[in-house]
C-alpha positions in Angstrom: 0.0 0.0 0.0 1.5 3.3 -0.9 2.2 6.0 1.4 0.4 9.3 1.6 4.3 10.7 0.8 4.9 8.2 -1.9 1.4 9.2 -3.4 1.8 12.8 -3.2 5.0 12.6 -4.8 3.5 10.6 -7.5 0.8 13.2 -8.5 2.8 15.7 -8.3 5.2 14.0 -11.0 2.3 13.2 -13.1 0.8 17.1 -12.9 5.0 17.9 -13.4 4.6 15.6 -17.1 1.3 16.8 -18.1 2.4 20.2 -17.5 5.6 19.1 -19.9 3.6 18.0 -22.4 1.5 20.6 -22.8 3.9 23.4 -22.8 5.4 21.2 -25.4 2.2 21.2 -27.8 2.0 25.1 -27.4 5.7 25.1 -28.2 5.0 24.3 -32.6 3.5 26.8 -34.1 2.9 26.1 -37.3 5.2 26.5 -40.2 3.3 28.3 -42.3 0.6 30.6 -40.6 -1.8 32.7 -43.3 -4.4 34.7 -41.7 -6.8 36.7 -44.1 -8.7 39.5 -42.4 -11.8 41.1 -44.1 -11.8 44.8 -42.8 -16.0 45.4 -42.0 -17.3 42.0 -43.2 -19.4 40.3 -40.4 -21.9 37.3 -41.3 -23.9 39.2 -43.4 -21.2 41.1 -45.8 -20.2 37.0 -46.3 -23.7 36.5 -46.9 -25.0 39.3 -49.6 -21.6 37.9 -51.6 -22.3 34.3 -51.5 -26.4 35.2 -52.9 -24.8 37.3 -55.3 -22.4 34.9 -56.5 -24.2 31.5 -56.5 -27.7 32.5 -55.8 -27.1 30.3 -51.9 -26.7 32.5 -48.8 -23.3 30.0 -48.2 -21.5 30.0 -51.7 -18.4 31.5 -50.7 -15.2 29.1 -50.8 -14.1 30.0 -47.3 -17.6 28.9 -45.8 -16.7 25.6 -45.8 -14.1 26.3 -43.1 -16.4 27.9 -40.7 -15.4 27.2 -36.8 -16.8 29.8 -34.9 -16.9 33.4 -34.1 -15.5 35.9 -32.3 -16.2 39.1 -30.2 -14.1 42.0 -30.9 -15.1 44.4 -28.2 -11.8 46.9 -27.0 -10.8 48.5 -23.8 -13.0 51.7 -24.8 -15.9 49.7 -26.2 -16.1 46.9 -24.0 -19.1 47.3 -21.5 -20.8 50.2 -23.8 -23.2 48.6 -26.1 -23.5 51.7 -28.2 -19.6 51.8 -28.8 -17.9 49.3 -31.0 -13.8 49.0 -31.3 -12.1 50.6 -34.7 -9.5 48.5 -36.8 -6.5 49.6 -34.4 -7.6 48.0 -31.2 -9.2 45.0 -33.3 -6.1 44.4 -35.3 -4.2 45.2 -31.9 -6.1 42.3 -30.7 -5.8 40.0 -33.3 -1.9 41.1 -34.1 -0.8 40.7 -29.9 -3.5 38.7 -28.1 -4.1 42.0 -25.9 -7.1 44.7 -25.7 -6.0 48.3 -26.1 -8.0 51.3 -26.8 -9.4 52.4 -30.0 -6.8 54.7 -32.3 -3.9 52.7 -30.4 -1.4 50.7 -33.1 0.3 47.3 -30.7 0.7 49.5 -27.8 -0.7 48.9 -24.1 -2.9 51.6 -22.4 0.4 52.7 -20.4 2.6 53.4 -23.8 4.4 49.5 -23.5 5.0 48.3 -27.2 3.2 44.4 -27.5 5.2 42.0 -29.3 2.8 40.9 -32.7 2.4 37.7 -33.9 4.6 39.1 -37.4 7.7 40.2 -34.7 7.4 37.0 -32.8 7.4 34.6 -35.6 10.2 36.5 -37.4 12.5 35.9 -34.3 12.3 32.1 -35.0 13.4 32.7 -38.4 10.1 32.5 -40.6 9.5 34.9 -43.0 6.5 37.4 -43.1 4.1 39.7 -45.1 1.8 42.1 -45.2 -0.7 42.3 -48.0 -3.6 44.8 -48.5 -6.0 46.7 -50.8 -5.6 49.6 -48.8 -2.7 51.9 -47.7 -0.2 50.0 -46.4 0.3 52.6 -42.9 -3.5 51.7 -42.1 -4.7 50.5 -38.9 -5.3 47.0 -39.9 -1.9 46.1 -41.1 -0.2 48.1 -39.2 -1.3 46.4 -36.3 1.1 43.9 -37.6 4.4 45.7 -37.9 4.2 48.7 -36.0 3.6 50.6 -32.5 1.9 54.3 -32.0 0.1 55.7 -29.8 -2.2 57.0 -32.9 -2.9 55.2 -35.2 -2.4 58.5 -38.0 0.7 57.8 -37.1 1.2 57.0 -41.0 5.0 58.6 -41.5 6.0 56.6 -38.2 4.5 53.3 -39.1 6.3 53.6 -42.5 9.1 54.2 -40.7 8.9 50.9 -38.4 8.5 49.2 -41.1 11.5 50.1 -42.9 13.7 49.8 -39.6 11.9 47.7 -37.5 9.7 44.9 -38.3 10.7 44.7 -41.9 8.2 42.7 -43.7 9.9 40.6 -46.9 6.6 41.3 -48.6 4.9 44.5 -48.4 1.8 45.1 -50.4 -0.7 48.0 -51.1 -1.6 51.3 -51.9 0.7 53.8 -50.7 -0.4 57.5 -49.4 -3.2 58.0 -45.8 -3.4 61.1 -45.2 -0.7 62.8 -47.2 1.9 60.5 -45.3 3.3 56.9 -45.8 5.2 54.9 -47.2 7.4 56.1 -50.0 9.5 54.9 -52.6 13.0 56.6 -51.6 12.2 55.8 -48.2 11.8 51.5 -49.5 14.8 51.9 -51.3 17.0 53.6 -48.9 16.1 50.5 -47.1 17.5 48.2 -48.6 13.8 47.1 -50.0 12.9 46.4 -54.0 10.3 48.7 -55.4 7.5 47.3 -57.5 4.9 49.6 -58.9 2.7 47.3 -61.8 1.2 43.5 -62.4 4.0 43.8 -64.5 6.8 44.6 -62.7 5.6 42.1 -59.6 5.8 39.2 -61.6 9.0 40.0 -63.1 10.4 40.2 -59.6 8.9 37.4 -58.5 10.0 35.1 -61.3 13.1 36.4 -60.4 13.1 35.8 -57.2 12.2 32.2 -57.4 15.5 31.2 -59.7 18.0 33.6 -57.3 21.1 32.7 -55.7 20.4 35.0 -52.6 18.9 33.7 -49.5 15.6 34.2 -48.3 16.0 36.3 -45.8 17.6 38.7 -48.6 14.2 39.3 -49.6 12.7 42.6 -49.1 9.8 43.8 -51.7 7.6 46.4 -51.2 4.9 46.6 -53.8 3.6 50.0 -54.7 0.3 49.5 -56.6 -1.6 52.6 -56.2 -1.5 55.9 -54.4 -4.6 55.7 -52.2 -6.3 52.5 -52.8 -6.7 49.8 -55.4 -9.2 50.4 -57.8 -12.8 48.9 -56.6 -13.4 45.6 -57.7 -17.2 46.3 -59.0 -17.1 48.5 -62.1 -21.4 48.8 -62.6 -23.8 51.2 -62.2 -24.4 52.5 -58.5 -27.3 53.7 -57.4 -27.4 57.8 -57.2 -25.9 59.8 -54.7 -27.3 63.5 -55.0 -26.2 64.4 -51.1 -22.8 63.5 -52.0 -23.1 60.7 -48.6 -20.1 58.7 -50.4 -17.1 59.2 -48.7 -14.8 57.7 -50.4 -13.5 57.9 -54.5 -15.6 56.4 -57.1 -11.8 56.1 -58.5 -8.7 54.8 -58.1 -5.7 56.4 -59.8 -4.5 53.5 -61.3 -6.8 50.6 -63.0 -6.5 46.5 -63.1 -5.1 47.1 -67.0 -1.5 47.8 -64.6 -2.3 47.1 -61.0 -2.5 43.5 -59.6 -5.9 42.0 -58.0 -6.0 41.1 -54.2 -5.7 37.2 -55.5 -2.6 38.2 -57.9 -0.7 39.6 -54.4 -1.5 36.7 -52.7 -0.1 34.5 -55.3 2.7 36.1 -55.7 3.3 36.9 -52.0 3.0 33.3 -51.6 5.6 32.5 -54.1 8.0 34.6 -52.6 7.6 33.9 -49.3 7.4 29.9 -49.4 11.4 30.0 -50.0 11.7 30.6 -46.5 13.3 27.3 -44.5 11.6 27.8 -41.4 8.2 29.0 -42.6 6.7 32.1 -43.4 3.5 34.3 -41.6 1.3 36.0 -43.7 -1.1 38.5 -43.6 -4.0 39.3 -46.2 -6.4 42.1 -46.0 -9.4 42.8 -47.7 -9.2 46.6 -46.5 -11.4 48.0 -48.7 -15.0 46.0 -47.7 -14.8 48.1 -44.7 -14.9 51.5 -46.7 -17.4 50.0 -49.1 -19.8 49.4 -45.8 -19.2 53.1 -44.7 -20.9 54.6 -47.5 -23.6 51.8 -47.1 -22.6 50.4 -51.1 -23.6 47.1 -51.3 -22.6 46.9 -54.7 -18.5 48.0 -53.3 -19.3 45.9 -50.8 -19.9 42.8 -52.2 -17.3 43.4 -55.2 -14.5 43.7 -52.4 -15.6 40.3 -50.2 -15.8 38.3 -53.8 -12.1 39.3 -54.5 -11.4 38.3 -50.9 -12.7 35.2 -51.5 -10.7 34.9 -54.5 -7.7 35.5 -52.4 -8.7 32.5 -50.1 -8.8 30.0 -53.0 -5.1 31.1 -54.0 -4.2 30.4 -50.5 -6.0 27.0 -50.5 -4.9 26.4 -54.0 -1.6 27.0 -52.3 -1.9 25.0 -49.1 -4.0 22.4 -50.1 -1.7 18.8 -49.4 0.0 20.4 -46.7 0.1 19.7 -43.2 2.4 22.7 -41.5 0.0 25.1 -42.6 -2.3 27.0 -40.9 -5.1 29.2 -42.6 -7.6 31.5 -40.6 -9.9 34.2 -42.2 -12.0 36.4 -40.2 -12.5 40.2 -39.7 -11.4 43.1 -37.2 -15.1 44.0 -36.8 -18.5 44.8 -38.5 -19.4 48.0 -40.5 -22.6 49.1 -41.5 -25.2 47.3 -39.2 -25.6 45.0 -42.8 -29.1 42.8 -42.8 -30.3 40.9 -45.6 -33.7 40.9 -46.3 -33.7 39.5 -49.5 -32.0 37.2 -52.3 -32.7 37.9 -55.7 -30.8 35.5 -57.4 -27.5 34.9 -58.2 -26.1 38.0 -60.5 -28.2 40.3 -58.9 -27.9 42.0 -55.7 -29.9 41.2 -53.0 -32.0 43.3 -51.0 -30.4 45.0 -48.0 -30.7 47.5 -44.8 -28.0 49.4 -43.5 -28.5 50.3 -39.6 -24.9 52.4 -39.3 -22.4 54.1 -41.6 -19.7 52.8 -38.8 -18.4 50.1 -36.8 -20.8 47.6 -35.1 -20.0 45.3 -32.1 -21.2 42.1 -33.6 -19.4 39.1 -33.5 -17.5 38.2 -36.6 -17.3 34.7 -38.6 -14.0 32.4 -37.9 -13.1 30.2 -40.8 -9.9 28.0 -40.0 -8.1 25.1 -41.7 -4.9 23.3 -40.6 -2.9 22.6 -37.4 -4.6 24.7 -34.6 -7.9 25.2 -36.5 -9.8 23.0 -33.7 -9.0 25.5 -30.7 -11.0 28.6 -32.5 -14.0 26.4 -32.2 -17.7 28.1 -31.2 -17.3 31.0 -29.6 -13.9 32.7 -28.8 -12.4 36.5 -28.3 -10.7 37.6 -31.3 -7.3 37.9 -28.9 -7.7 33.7 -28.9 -6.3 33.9 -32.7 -3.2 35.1 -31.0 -1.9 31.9 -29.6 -2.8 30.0 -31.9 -0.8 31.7 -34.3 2.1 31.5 -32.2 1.8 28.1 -30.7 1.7 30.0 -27.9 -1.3 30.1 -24.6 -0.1 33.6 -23.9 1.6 37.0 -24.9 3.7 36.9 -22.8 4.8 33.2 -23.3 5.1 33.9 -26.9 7.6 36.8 -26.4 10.1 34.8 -23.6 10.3 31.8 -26.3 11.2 34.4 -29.4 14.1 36.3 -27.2 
């Protein structure tokens, strides 16, 4: 009969193991980790797409992956029903696994920089990227690879992008607010400028046959001043109070600039020379502004190309077992309700409750190794460790020093 000492000491070197083998499964992340974030598109942005598209309210490729959803309340919403977070605390959340307060870039309420999921991964050798329709300097991406107290910080994100996070891919339009990220400023460090469809594939071709290591790699892709050209070219509805906020025009057009997809491809490409892996982030940035000006027609245009961009990642992944592939959003815009489908190639009928932010939950779509822990319903600072392998912020930055 065993002793009371003999048994104690015998739990405790079970709990001891357990506790080994669990910090030991947190300990892999993934090799490859791909998250896609559509800025603004909550269940029913995924919804007016899908009836558009196929005539089904669930035609979208990523719908087959659906796991969950997750809240996305921040420090200044949270409690406050009639508040909802913007995409700096939501990508803070999603980018560090930590709640700040809205306008804050991966910074705690006290000023303390949070390690992101791109800076922690790229300690451990993998390769990373940022890819938007948007300006690069936005909240949403550079939740990713930067730290401000505002997030119109644009000159300084640029900046810690350049000279501190460095990206090997860097993707987007180019100018917020007058400021961002410039061409002299890429090349002076040390980064390739690409400005075309053209002039990405050349590079990338390139790439793929050079001599130079991976971690050589530095490419920032300069597609369009302010924002890639809107994905739905038809007739809009009228506007005679001038309520649109944002361009009916891009600068540039498709005839030169690459789709969303055509980034991801190539961003893909680039980045799969890496040895140790690669993170990757994709954002649809420009559903979001669609949803402000209540545009379904923008609005749905945008979250077809971002599905588009999910089936070049699956097209990608597909076969693999290293690689991890989440899609979700920062929040909800627009308060969007379908009322009615009206067949596929039509739009369907809609309701707009806001021309902002909403606190709804957002949709979770996940395939690959971690997809199982963003089951039901989660906080979208969950998609944090998972990322990293990681149950914690903190124990993701002490494994990365």
């Amino acid at each position: 009969m065993r002793t009371p000492r003999r048994l104690a000491s015998t739990i405790l070197t079970l709990s001891l193991a357990l506790a080994l083998l669990a910090t030991a499964a947190l300990a892999q992340a993934p090799k490859n980790v791909i998250l896609l974030i559509g800025d603004g598109m909550g269940v029913e942005q995924v919804k007016a797409a899908a009836l558009y598209a196929t005539g089904r309210p669930e035609g979208l490729a990523f719908e087959a992956y659906r796991v969950g959803r997750a809240t996305t309340d921040s420090l200044t919403s949270r409690g406050k029903p009639k508040l909802a977070t913007d995409s700096a605390a939501a990508g803070t959340a999603l980018a560090t696994g930590a709640k700040t307060n809205n306008g804050v870039i991966s910074q705690a309420p006290d000023g303390r920089d949070l390690p992101t999921v791109l800076e922690v991964l790229a300690r451990t050798g993998k390769l990373t990227g940022l890819v938007t329709t948007v300006p690069m300097t936005h909240a949403t991406p550079a939740s990713f690879g930067a730290h401000t107290a505002k997030r119109t910080q644009y000159a300084e994100i640029a900046t810690a992008y350049f000279t501190g996070s460095r990206p090997n891919v860097l993707f987007g339009a180019v100018v917020a607010g007058g400021k961002g990220v410039t061409e002299p400023g890429a090349r002076d460090a040390g980064y390739t400028v690409v400005r075309t469809r053209d002039e990405l594939q050349a590079f990338t071709q390139a790439a793929a046959k050079s001599a130079a290591g991976p971690a050589d790699l530095h490419v920032s892709g300069q597609f369009a001043p302010d924002m890639l050209p809107w994905e739905y070219t038809g007739p809009l509805p009228p506007d005679p109070e001038k309520k649109r906020k944002y361009p009916d025009h891009a600068d540039v057009t498709y005839e030169t600039a690459p789709h969303l997809s055509e980034m991801t491809r190539a961003a893909l490409r680039l980045l799969e020379r890496g040895p140790s892996g690669f993170f990757l982030m994709i954002e649809g940035g420009a559903i979001d502004w669609a949803c402000h000006d209540n545009c379904i027609e923008r609005c749905v245009g945008e979250t077809l190309e971002f599905d588009r961009a999910f089936q070049a990642v699956m097209d990608w992944a597909k076969g693999r077992t290293d690689t991890l592939v989440i899609v979700t959003a920062d929040h909800e815009t627009g308060g969007l309700k379908v009322v009615a489908g009206r067949g596929k190639g039509a739009m369907p009928e809609v309701a707009w409750s806001s021309g902002g932010h909403t606190p709804a939950a957002v949709p979770v779509y996940a395939w690959g190794p971690g997809a199982d822990r963003l089951k039901g319903a989660i906080d979208n600072t969950a998609l944090f460790g998972v990322m990293t392998g990681r149950a914690t912020p903190a124990a993701a930055e002490a494994a990365a020093q």
